[in-house]
C-alpha angles and dihedrals in degrees: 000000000000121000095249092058089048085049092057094047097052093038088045086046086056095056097040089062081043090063087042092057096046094040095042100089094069097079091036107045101102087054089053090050098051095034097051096037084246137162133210098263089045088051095052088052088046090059097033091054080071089056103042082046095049094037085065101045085070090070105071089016086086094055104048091047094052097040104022102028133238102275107061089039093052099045090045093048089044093064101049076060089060089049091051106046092054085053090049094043097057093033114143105181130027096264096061085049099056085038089059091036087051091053093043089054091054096045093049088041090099111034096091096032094046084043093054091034087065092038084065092048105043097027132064107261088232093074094042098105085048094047097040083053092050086053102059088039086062085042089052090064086068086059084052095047090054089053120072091338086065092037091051089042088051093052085057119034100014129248096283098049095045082064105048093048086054084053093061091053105051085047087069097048091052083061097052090040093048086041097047115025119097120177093227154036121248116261118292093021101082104137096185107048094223118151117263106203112113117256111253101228083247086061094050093048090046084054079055114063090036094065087042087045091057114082086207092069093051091049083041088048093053098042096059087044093061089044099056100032090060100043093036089056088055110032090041101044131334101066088068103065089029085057093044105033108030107033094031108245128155109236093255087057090047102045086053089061098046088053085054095056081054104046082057095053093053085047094058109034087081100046092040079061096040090049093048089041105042116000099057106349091222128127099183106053091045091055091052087051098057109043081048081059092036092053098045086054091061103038077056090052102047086055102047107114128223107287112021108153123267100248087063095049093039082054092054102042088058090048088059096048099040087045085055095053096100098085098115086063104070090043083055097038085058092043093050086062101050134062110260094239085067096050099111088062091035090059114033083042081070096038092059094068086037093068093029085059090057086051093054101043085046105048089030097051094039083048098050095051106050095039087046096031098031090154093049117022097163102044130120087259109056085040075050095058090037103056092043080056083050091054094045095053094053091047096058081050098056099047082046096047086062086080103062123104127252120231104197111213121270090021124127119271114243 
């Protein structure tokens, strides 16, 4: 196997335990309640406090990839995650258990970023959309990890334990990544043409203040916050007690539904890049597609009433994660716009809102339900008035998202 291709299975292997760490609250979420003496409002600031830590960890992420490389500032950062998830594990009030959520935040902030960092370096930037949705496919198997695989490891060993253990673990990965990893290719096998040269820090503010002077980066920026804040709320943690508390479900039945979602987001990430890629080598008009199809999932779900059978709800919850599947677009469509030297900045620039936009869904939606349905935070009525908000939401980023520029394959980069 070539170095390139054993770069992309331990990097891919990082953000799949990533994707574990932000989605793993859903099927828990009643033992944290009852464990940390916790409400509603206090749990969607548990699960938020990841994102906003891992929001802010963009902000300088750019700059080490692009000056210091992927592989010191992955395995730092993935140590802080380790850190993090004992903390969380052992965790007795709600403020251990941000604290342990915030480190984790910072320690996962790189693993897909690092991971697409070295995808533009060892890999030709034609196949970047394809490969970047192969990648969150891999990354999806951690959601579904932290669907009924969790649920049926709890049942046996417990939540903090289950953790722990998840801890170990990602320990090992941070050696063979450390061990393996190099940030670039030997001389003469370069397979992106990228330049080489490393980026004075003057280049990389520069880079800077091109990508916050574009208006396309700021439509492309709220876009993906909309998308992922919608689909983030639900897939890390709401569809869980939705599932449970509202419909009905018993933890097993919802955890197999969540893994479904899942199953569906691994399933379009994929197609959502070969069609952007291949089909019509367009970044713009496929976006659009999917946040309409995104938006249509929640607003059925939102009127779905208690008891619908489970082959309806099953149907819809794979609507809603094959229609999310277009992540890795808006991380290509940035980068389309951008030099390649500068793709560090281009990318985690967009990821920043992109995490920022799970904070927010999940704060705002835990908040709105418990200040509006105070008697009944988790009942089909206050998920009801969440999820409209959700559609609502898409929707505004999809008319916006009309406005952003087109970049054809194989033209020059302004």
């Amino acid at each position: 196997m070539s170095q390139r291709w054993v770069i992309f299975i331990i990097t891919s292997s990082l953000f799949l335990i990533s994707q574990f760490y932000r989605a793993s609250n859903a099927v828990i979420a009643p033992l944290l309640v009852r464990d940390l003496a916790i409400n509603t409002e206090e749990l969607g600031l548990m699960s938020a406090s990841f994102f906003y830590a891992f929001a802010l960890t963009q902000i300088p992420l750019g700059i080490l990839l692009d000056r210091v490389g992927p592989r010191l500032t992955m395995t730092a950062l993935s140590l802080i995650g380790v850190i993090g998830a004992v903390i969380f594990a052992w965790a007795g009030s709600l403020s251990a258990g941000v604290a342990g959520r915030m480190l984790l935040g910072i320690g996962m902030a790189c693993n897909l970023m690092g991971t697409l960092k070295l995808l533009t370096i060892w890999f030709g930037p034609a196949t970047f959309a394809t490969l970047s949705g192969i990648v969150l496919s891999i990354g999806t198997l951690g959601n579904m990890a932290a669907a009924t695989p969790l649920v049926l490891l709890v049942q046996g060993v417990g939540w903090r334990w289950a953790f722990t253990l998840i801890a170990a673990v990602n320990l090992v990965q941070i050696l063979v990544l450390f061990l393996m990893v190099r940030d670039r290719p030997p001389p003469g096998a370069d397979a992106s043409g990228e330049l080489r040269a490393e980026l004075k820090m003057n280049d990389i503010l520069m880079g800077m203040k091109l990508l916050l002077a574009k208006k396309d980066y700021w439509i492309i920026s709220c876009g993906t916050f909309f998308r992922y804040g919608v689909f983030a709320a639900m897939q890390t943690l709401w569809a869980g007690p939705y599932l449970i508390n509202a419909m009905g479900l018993s933890p097993l039945a919802a955890g197999n539904l969540i893994l479904l979602l899942n199953i569906a987001l691994i399933a379009g990430g994929p197609i959502w890049g070969g069609l952007s890629d291949r089909v019509f080598r367009n970044r713009r008009g496929v976006v659009i597609g999917g946040l309409v199809l995104l938006s249509g999932s929640i607003l059925a779900i939102a009127l779905l009433p208690k008891g619908a059978g489970l082959p309806v709800m099953a149907f819809l919850f794979f609507c809603f994660g094959f229609s999310a599947g277009t992540a890795n677009l808006f991380l290509a469509h940035i980068k389309d716009l951008m030099p390649l030297a500068l793709a560090g900045v281009a990318m985690t620039g967009i990821n920043f809102f992109t995490m920022l936009g799970a904070a927010v869904f999940l704060q705002g939606l835990g908040s709105l339900m418990q200040r509006f349905y105070p008697t009944a935070a988790l009942g089909i009525s206050a998920f009801r008035s969440a999820f409209l908000l959700c559609a609502a939401a898409l929707l505004v980023g999809a008319c916006l998202y009309f406005f952003t520029r087109e970049v054809g394959r194989g033209r020059e980069r302004s």
